[in-house]
MIMIDREN-68241 format. One record per atom (N, C-alpha, C, O): x, y, z; residue in one letter. Coordinates in steps of 0.1 Angstrom, whole numbers, plus 5000, padded with zeros to 4 digits. Example, Ala and Ser with C-alpha at 12.3 -4.5 7.8 and 13.67 -1.06 7.14 Angstrom:
513249435078A;512349555078A;513249675078A;514249675085A;512849785071S;513749895071S;512950005079S;513450115080S;
***
This chain:
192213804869X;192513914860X;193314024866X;192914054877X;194214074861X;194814194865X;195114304860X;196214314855X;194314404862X;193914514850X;193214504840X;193314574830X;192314384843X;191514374828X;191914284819X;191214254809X;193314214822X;193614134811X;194013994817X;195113984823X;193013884814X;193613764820X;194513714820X;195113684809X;194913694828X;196613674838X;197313564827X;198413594822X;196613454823X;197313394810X;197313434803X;197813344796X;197013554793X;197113654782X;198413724786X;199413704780X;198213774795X;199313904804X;200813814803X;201813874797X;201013664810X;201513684809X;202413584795X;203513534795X;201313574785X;201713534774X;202813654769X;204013654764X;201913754771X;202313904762X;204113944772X;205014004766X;204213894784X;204913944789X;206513854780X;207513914776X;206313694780X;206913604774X;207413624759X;208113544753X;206813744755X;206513764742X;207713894739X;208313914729X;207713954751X;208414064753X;210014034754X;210914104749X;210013914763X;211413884765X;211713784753X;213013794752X;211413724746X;211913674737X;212213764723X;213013724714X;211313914724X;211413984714X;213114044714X;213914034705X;213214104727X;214514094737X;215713974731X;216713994724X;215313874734X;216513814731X;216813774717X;217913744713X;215613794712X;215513754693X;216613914689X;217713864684X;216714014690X;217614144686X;218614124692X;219514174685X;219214074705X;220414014714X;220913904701X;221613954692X;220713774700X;220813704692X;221213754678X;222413744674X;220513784673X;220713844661X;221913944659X;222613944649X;222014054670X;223614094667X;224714004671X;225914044670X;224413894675X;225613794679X;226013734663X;227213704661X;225013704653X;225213644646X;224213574642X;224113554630X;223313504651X;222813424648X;220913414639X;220413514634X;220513334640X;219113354628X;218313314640X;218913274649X;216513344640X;216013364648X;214513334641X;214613374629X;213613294642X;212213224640X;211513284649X;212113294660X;210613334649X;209713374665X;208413254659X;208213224648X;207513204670X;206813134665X;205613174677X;205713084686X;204713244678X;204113314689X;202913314687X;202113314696X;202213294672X;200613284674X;200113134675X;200313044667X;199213114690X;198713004694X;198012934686X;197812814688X;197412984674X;196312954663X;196912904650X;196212864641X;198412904649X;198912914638X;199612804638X;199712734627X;200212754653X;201112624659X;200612544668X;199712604675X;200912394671X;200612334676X;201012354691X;200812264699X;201612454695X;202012444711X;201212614719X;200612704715X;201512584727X;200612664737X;201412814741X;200812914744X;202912794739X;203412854746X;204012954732X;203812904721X;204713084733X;205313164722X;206713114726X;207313104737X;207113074713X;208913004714X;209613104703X;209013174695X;211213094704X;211913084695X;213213024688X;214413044691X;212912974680X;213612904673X;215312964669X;215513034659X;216212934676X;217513044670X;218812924666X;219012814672X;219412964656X;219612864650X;221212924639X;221113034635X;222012864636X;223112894632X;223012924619X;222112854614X;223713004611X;223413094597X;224513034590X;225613024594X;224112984578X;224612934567X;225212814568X;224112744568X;226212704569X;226612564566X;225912454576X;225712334574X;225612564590X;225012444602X;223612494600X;223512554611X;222512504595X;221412544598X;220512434603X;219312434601X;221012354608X;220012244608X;220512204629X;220012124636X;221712304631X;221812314645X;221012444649X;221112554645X;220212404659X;219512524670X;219212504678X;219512394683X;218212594688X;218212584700X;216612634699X;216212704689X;215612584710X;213912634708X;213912664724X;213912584734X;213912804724X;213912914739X;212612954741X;212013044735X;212312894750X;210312974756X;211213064769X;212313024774X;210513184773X;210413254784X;209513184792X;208713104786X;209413204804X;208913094818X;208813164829X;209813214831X;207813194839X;207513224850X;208213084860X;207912964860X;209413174869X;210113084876X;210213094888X;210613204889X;210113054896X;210313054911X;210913094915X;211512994920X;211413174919X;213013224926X;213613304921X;214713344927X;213113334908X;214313414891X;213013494887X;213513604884X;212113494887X;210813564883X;210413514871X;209613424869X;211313594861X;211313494844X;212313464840X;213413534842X;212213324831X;213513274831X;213513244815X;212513264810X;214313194809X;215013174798X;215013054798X;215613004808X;214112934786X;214012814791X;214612724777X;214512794767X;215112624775X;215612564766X;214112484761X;214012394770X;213112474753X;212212414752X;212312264742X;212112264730X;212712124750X;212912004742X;211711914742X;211911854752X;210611864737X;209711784738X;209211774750X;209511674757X;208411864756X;207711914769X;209011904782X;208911914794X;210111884776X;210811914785X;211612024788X;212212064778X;211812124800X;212312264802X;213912254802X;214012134802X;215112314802X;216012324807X;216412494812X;216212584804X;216812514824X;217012644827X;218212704819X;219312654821X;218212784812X;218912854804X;219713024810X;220913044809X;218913104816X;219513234822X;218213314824X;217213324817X;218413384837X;217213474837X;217213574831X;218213614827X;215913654829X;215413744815X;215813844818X;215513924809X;216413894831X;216514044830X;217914084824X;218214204823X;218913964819X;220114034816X;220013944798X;220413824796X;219514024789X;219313964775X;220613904767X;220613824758X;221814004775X;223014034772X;224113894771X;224813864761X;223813814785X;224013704787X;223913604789X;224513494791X;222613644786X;221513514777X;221813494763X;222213384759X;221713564758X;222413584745X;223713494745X;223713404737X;224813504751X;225813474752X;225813354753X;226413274745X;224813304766X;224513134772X;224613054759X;225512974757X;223113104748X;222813094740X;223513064730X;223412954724X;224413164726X;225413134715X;226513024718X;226912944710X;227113044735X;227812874735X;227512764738X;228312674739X;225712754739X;225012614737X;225012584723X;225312474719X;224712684713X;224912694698X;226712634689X;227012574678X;227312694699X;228812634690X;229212524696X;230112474690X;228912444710X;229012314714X;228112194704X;228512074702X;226812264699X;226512164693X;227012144681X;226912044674X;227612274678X;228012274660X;229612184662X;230112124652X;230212184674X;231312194673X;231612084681X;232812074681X;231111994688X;231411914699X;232311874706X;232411874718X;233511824690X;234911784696X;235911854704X;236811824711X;235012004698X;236512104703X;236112124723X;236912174731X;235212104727X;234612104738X;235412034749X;234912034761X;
***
């Protein structure tokens, strides 16, 4: 426990913080945003967000958990069927955001790649 609050709570809440971060990053870029954060409500353990292209492609997105990382502290994770992909660390929202938006128009857009 650290200050009273179990260390997997803590740093649920902390995960919670950087994705709130990048859900308002996102969102002035353009794009639409799902937060999906209560454990009781969803079948997964972890708080994700679902961010995802607005209007003709809505069916392209991307599912971002924040992650306690080794070497990065917290990181920005691509979340695919228990699998991770490193995305950007959390302290720059700015360019995460950005990562984010050109993993978003490669998938909308493939050919031009």
């Amino acid at each position: 426990m650290a200050g009273g609050i179990p260390l997997r709570r803590r740093g649920r809440e902390i995960a919670v913080r950087y994705l709130d971060h990048l859900s308002v990053a996102v969102r002035m870029d353009g794009w639409r945003c799902v937060k999906f954060y209560r454990d009781d409500r969803f079948p997964f353990s972890e708080p994700l967000l679902w961010i995802y292209a607005s209007g003709v492609a809505e069916d392209v997105g991307v599912v971002v958990g924040a992650r306690a990382v080794r070497g990065y502290g917290w990181a920005y994770c691509e979340v695919r069927r228990g699998r991770t992909r490193f995305l950007f660390p959390c302290g720059d929202v700015n360019a995460a955001s950005e990562r984010v938006g050109r993993l978003l128009r490669h998938r909308m857009f493939p050919a031009t790649w």
